[in-house]
Steps between C-alpha positions, in 0.01 A plus 500: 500500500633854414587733775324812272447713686408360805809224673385263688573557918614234770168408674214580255212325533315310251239805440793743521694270193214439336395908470846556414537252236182634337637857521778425345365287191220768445738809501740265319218492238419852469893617451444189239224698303704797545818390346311330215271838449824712419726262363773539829784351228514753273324817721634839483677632764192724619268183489784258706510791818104505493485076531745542783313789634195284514650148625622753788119562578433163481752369726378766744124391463609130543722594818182712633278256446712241663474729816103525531494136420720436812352747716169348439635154667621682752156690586318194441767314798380841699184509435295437835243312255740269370490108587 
């Protein structure tokens, strides 16, 4: 499994690998799509900076998402309602 963008951590926990694994092949997909769309191989200069520009926003969604996902376990391990 690819480490884009999200590596996997010591102690993750089946629902933590398994939201990060599907983070990873989604965006994976989309900067896919993206590379295909403008031809990445033979871009301009102008067109390269703008791909990087946008896995960079990607990455930081994935990362960001990551952290709600996690904080969610955590509030649902505080959570006076929880089992």
């Amino acid at each position: 499994m690819t480490s884009w963008p999200l590596p996997e951590f010591a102690g993750e926990s089946d629902e933590e690998r398994r939201f990060r694994e599907a983070i990873n092949r989604k965006a994976g997909e989309m900067q896919g799509v993206v590379d295909a769309a403008i031809a990445l191989r033979t871009a301009p200069g102008e067109v390269s900076r703008a791909r990087h520009r946008a896995r960079a926003d990607l990455e930081d969604f994935a990362i960001k998402a990551q952290h709600a996902f996690r904080l969610s376990l955590v509030q649902k391990v505080d959570s006076p309602h929880s089992a």
